[in-house]
Steps between C-alpha positions, in 0.01 A plus 500: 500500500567254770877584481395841628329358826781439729575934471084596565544221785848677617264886469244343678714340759658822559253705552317278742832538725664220451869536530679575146701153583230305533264617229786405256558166615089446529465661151796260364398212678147567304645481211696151554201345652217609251666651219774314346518186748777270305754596820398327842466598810843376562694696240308822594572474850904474366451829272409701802821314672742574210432846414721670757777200484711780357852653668460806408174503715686499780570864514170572598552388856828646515396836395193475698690409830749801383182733592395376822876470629514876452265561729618340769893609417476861542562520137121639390613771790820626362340532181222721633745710661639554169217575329418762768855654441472513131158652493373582840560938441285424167125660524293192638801393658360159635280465212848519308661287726214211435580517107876459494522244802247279264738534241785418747293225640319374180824293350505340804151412623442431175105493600277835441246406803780375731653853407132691558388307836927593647431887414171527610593352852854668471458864352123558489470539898714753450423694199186526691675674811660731235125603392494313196152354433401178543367449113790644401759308687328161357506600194883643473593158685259297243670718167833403649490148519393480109890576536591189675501225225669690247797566647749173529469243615124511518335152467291634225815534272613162578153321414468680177835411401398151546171499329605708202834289472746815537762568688468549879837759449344713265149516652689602797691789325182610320340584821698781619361696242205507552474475885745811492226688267186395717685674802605802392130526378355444819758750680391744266120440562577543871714714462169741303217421768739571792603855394101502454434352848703679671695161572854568665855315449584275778813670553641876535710514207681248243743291631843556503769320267596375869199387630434324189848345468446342869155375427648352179742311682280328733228470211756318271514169583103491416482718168810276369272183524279563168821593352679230626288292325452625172890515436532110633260439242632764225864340557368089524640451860143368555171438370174654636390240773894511640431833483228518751694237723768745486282810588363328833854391596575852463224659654539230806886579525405916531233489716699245729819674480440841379188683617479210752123458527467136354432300804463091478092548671483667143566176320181334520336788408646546195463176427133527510463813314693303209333155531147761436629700272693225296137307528289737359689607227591100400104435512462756249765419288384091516161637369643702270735292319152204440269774415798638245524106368088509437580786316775354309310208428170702344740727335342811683855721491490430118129592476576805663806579351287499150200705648741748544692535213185440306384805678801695451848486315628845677729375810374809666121461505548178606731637812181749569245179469715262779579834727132535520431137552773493767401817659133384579610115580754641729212684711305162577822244512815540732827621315680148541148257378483752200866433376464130511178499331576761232863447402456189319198618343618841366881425447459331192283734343722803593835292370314443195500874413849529546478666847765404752372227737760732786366805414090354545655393822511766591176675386304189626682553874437867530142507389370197773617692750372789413147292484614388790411870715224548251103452597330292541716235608816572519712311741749753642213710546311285714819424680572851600137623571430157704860578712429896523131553548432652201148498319486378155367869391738712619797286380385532144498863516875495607620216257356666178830764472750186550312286269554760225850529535554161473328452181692790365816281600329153345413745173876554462611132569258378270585716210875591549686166519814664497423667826325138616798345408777773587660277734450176322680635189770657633642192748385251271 
């Protein structure tokens, strides 16, 4: 029983509001110190050191400065412009917009509530001039950023690939899929309440093959950057962290040269944004990787792993059992703190039953984010209610249509792996 301590200790932590990060290095540290105490201080201090000494590691900064460059290079604008082209004469037309410019945005950023808190200062103001409601805009901004680490090169593809031991590549080509699913689903949902509403396109009429061949040309140089970088990768010209160097070299070099935006008082800036950004997510991952080698040591993955197949043989109850179980952690932890903690628990069993550890990837992705607009605690729902104004009440009446169509997308991940793993299969 004392094996089990360190996770009520990690719970408890947690829920007294102590920073995922730290409540996994306090639970772990627990653990060394009173549990199993053969390893000093010494070497325990050099475990927390030595989990991230890894190369491929290093594409989390790149990627991470990738998103905040954007913002600053006039990129994240030609992309919205776009967006507005492609769907602005749809019913909802800004409410449309939102959806397909997180999509746009989503390989990039990489980040669901860096995606959330840009829309609800960008778009929200004025979705609300258009007469779009103020629950409603939150939530349409909150649905769409679900979008956001799906798509390539999110961050969340790159540290499951790590944990699960697959490859970055194929993670990356499993998640257009999926991200392309969970927006036409949302465009259809706004799509429905708007013709309710009463909520009007954003423009006149569709756009002309014209307009959209001249908004194509100066959007091209920032949809070819996911692209980019999943054909460096598909062809070996370079791995997944030269990847990321490359995409800030290129987003620096168009937003210098191009849409000439990128000024040098943006430097430090950026700079910042990544040192935080990279420093959060490295916390977590430190934690992570000790807590996951306590549960190594006590064999908890194995324990599990034989719970479940003790409970069940069929691959498919068991898929219902850890959707559920993700569904409801995913509405008290943040997307990124749910992956680490759950990957190396629940990858094992799922491999053991013959399902592909790309495909639950992929499952395990989709469904944190959508705990992550779900109540109670759902982080990109407290972003974009905290950023727009929004009480907690009304927001929940607005979420519960988007929240059903993305379960109807996660239904048909999670139990048509050819459609998972379209992509996947046909480039691999």
């Amino acid at each position: 029983m004392e094996g089990f301590y360190p996770i009520i200790i990690l719970f408890i932590l947690f829920f007294l509001n102590i920073p995922i990060a730290f409540a996994l290095m306090g639970a772990s540290m627990y653990y060394f110190i009173f549990v199993d105490n053969v390893m000093s201080m010494n070497m325990i201090m050099q475990r927390f050191v030595t989990s991230i000494e890894s190369f491929p590691y290093l594409a989390v900064p790149f990627f991470i400065m990738v998103g905040s460059v954007m913002n600053y290079s006039g990129i994240s604008t030609s992309l919205m412009n776009m967006a507005e082209v492609l769907a602005g004469h749809m019913a909802g037309g800004l409410a449309q917009v939102n959806v397909v410019l997180s999509m746009m945005m989503g390989g990039i950023s990489g980040s669901a509530n860096a995606d959330a808190a840009m829309q609800s200062k960008i778009l929200v103001p004025e979705m609300r001039k258009r007469g779009f409601s103020a629950a409603f805009s939150a939530a349409v901004t909150a649905a769409s950023s679900s979008v956001s680490p799906v798509i390539p090169p999110g961050t969340n593809l790159i540290i499951y690939a790590l944990i699960a031991n697959v490859s970055v590549s194929k993670m990356f080509l499993a998640g257009y899929t999926p991200g392309i699913l969970m927006t036409l689903a949302l465009m259809i949902t706004v799509h429905l309440i708007s013709k309710k509403r009463g909520y009007l396109p954003s423009r006149d009429k569709m756009a002309t093959p014209k307009e959209i061949a001249i908004q194509f040309k100066d959007s091209i140089w920032a949809l070819l950057i996911p692209f980019g970088i999943i054909l460096g990768m598909r062809f070996g010209l370079f791995t997944p962290t030269e990847a990321g160097g490359m995409a800030v070299l290129f987003c620096v070099v168009i937003g210098t040269f191009v849409y000439k935006k990128l000024k040098f008082r943006h430097i430090p800036i950026i700079l910042r944004d990544t040192v935080y950004g990279t420093g959060s997510v490295m916390f977590l991952i430190i934690g992570a990787k000790v807590f996951g080698y306590y549960l190594t040591l006590e064999r908890i993955p194995q324990s599990i792993t034989t719970a479940l197949m003790n409970f069940t043989d069929n691959k498919f109850v068991l898929l219902i059992i850890i959707n559920v179980l993700l569904l409801f952690i995913g509405m008290f932890i943040e997307g990124g703190a749910a992956l680490i903690i759950l990957a190396p628990l629940l990858v094992p069993a799922v491999t053991s039953m013959g399902i592909d550890p790309i495909h639950f990837g992929v499952i395990l992705i989709v469904n944190i984010m959508i705990g992550g607009i779900t109540p109670p605690f759902g982080s990109m729902m407290f972003t974009t209610c905290t950023i727009v104004g929004v009480k907690l009440d009304d927001f929940v009446k607005e979420i519960i249509p988007f929240i059903v169509a993305l379960m109807l997308v996660l239904m048909l991940l999670t139990y048509s792996a050819p459609v998972a793993m379209f992509i996947p299969n046909l480039l691999g």
